[in-house]
C-alpha positions in Angstrom: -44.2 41.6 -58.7 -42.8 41.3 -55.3 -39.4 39.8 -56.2 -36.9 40.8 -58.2 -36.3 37.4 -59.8 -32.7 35.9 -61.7 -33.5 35.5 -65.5 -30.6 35.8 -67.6 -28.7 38.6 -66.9 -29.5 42.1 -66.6 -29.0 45.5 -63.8 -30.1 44.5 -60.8 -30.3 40.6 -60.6 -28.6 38.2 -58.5 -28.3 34.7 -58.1 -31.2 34.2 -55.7 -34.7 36.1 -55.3 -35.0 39.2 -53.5 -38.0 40.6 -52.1 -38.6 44.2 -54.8 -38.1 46.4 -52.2 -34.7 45.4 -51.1 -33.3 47.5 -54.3 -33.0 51.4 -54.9 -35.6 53.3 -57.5 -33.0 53.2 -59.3 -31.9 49.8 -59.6 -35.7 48.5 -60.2 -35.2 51.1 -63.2 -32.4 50.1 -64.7 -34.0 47.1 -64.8 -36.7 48.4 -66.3 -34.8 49.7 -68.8 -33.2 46.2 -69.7 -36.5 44.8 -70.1 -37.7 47.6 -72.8 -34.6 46.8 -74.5 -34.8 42.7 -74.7 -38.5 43.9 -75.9 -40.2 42.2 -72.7 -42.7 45.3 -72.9 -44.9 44.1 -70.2 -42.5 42.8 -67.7 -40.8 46.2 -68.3 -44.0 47.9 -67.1 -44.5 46.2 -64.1 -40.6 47.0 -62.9 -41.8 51.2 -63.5 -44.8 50.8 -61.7 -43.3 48.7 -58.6 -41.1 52.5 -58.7 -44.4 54.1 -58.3 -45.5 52.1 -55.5 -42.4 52.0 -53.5 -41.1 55.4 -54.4 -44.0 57.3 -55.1 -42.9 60.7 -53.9 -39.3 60.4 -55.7 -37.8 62.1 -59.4 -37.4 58.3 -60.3 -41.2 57.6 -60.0 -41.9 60.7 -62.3 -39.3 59.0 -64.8 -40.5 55.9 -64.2 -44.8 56.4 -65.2 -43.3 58.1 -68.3 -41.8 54.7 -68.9 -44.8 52.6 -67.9 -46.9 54.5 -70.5 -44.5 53.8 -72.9 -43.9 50.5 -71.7 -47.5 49.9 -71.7 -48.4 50.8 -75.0 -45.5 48.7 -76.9 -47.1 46.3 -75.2 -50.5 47.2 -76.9 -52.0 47.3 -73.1 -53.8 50.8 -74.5 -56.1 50.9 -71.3 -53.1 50.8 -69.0 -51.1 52.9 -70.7 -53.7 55.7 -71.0 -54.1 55.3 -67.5 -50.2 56.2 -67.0 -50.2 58.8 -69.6 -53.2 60.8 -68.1 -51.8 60.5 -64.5 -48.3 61.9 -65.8 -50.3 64.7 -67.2 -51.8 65.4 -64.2 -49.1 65.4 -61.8 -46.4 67.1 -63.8 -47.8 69.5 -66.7 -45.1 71.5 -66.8 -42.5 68.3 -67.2 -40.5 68.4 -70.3 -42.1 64.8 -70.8 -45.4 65.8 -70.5 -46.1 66.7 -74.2 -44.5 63.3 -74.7 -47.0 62.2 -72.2 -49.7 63.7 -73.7 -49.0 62.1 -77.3 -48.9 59.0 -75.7 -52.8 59.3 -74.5 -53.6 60.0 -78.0 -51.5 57.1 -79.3 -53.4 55.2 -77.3 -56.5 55.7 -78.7 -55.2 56.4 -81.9 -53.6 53.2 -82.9 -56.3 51.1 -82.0 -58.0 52.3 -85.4 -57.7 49.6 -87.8 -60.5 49.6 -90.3 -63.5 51.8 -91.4 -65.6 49.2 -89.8 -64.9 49.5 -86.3 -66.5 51.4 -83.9 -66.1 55.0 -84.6 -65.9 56.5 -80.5 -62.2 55.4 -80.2 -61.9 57.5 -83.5 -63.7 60.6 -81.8 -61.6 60.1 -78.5 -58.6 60.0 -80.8 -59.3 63.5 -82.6 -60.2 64.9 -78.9 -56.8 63.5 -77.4 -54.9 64.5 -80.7 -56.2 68.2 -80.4 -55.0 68.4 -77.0 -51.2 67.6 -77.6 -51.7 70.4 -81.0 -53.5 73.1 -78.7 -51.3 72.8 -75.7 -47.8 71.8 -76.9 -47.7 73.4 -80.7 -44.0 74.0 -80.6 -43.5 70.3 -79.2 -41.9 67.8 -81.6 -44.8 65.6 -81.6 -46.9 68.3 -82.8 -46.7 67.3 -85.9 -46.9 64.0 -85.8 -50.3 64.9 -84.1 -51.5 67.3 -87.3 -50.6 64.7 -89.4 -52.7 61.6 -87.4 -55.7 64.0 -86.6 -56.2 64.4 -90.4 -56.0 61.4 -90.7 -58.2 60.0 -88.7 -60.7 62.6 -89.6 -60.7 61.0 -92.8 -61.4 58.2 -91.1 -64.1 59.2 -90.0 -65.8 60.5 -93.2 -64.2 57.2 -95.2 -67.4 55.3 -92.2 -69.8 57.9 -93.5 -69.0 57.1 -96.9 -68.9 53.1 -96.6 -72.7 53.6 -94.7 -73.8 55.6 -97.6 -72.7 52.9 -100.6 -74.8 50.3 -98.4 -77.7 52.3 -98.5 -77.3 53.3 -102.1 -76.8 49.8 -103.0 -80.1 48.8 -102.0 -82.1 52.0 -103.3 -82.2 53.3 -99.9 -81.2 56.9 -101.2 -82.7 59.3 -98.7 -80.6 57.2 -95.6 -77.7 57.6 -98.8 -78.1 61.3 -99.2 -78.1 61.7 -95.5 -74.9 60.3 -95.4 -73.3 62.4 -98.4 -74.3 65.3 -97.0 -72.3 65.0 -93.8 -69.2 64.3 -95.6 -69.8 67.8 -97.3 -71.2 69.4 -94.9 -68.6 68.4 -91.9 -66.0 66.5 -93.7 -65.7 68.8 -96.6 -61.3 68.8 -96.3 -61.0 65.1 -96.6 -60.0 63.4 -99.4 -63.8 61.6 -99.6 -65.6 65.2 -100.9 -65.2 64.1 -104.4 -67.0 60.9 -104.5 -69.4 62.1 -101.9 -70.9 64.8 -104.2 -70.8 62.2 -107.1 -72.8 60.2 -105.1 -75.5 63.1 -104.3 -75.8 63.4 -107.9 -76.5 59.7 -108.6 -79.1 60.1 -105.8 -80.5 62.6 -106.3 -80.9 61.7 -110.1 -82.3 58.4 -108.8 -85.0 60.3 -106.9 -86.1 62.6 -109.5 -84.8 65.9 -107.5 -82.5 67.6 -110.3 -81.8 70.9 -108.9 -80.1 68.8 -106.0 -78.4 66.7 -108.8 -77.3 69.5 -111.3 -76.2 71.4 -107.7 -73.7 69.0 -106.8 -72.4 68.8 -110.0 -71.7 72.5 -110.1 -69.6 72.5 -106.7 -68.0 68.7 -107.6 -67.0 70.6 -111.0 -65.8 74.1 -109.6 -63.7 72.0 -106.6 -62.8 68.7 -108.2 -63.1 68.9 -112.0 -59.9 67.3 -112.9 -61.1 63.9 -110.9 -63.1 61.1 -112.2 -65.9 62.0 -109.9 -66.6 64.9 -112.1 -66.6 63.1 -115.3 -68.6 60.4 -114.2 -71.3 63.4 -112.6 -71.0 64.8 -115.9 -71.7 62.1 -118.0 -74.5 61.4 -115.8 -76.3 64.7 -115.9 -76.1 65.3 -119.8 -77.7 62.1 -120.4 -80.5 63.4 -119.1 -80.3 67.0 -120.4 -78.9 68.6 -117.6 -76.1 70.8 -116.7 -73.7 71.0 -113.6 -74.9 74.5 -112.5 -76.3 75.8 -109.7 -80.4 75.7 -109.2 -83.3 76.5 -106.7 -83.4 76.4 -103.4 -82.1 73.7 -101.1 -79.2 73.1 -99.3 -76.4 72.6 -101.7 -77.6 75.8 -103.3 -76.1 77.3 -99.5 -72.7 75.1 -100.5 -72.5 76.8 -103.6 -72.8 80.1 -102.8 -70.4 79.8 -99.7 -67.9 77.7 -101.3 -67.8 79.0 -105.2 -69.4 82.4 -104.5 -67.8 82.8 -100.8 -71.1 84.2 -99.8 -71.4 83.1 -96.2 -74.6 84.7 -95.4 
């Protein structure tokens, strides 16, 4: 953008074109400014980053790439404004703004989770970014925020786990099924999936014959989750065949049990 152009009103505009660098940092803000309030987003983006090209060694560039990353990201450009985010990090970690900044990077990878189905890196990159703005600004305001979303999007993560593991145990696949269980017990054990991941072992392993597995599960679903449905339906399951929820032989559940019921960890 290498004219400040007349449209409508606004700091910084006059009745003719103006070659950009003809106004202050300031002005070219301001402008900026206008632009995030009509909601032009990415017009508003390119004003803060003409600052950081004319201006680059000024306090009004540092406002302005805060600005651009926000700009950038109402403006769902996520690429762009992770690229402004990480560069204000860089340059000024010890900026008030740079928790702000931080958060921002997350956001961006963040709200690009949509569905279960999509790709699950952005999801990693997410959790990665998220733990940064917890570990290095915990007193910050967005802190919280941050707790909140990295939960969330670690039960995101085991909510793909689980969604792979129904396909597989809807076509009698239940070893590829059981694989999948296990790491939402194993590694996803806080999420709100647990439940009906350990139902799920049961109905497995049931389906394969392995009952110490089955009755396993059922004992930690029923020590952990008895008041849910998962536990009635395990139940129901096992004593139709005889069985009880309880612990038995030697396998890795049995290790579950013991660290989870018992709090054995050895």
């Amino acid at each position: 953008m290498g004219l400040l152009a007349s449209c409508g009103g606004g700091p910084g505009v006059n009745d003719r074109k103006v070659p950009m660098d003809s106004y202050t940092a300031e002005q070219i803000f301001e402008r900026g400014e206008y632009e995030v309030e009509e909601g032009a987003y990415d017009d508003a983006a390119e004003y803060f980053s003409e600052i950081e090209r004319l201006y680059p060694y000024s306090e009004w560039a540092q406002r302005a790439l805060i600005m651009q990353a926000f700009a950038q990201h109402s403006a769902r450009n996520y690429d762009e404004s992770r690229a402004a985010a990480q560069r204000y990090v860089d340059f000024y970690p010890r900026s008030e703004d740079a928790p702000y900044a931080q958060y921002l990077l997350a956001l961006s990878y963040y709200d690009q989770i949509d569905e279960v189905g999509r790709d699950q890196g952005l999801t990693f990159q997410a959790l990665q970014a998220l733990r940064q703005v917890i570990e290095r600004y915990p007193d910050s305001e967005y802190a919280k925020s941050a707790i909140l979303k990295f939960e969330l999007a670690f039960d995101h993560l085991a909510a793909k786990e689980m969604e792979v593991g129904r396909y597989y145990l809807k076509r009698d696949h239940f070893a590829a099924a059981i694989n999948r269980f296990r790491v939402v017990v194993e590694e996803f054990e806080t999420t709100s999936h647990t439940p009906e991941a350990l139902y799920r072992l049961v109905e497995s392993y049931l389906s394969l014959g392995l009952t110490d597995e089955a009755q396993t599960a059922g004992a930690i679903l029923g020590y952990n989750f008895r008041s849910t449905e998962w536990y009635e339906d395990a139940y129901a399951l096992l004593t139709k065949q005889g069985l009880e929820a309880k612990s038995r032989g030697d396998n890795w559940l049995v290790r579950i049990y013991r660290q989870t019921v018992k709090g054995d960890w050895i």
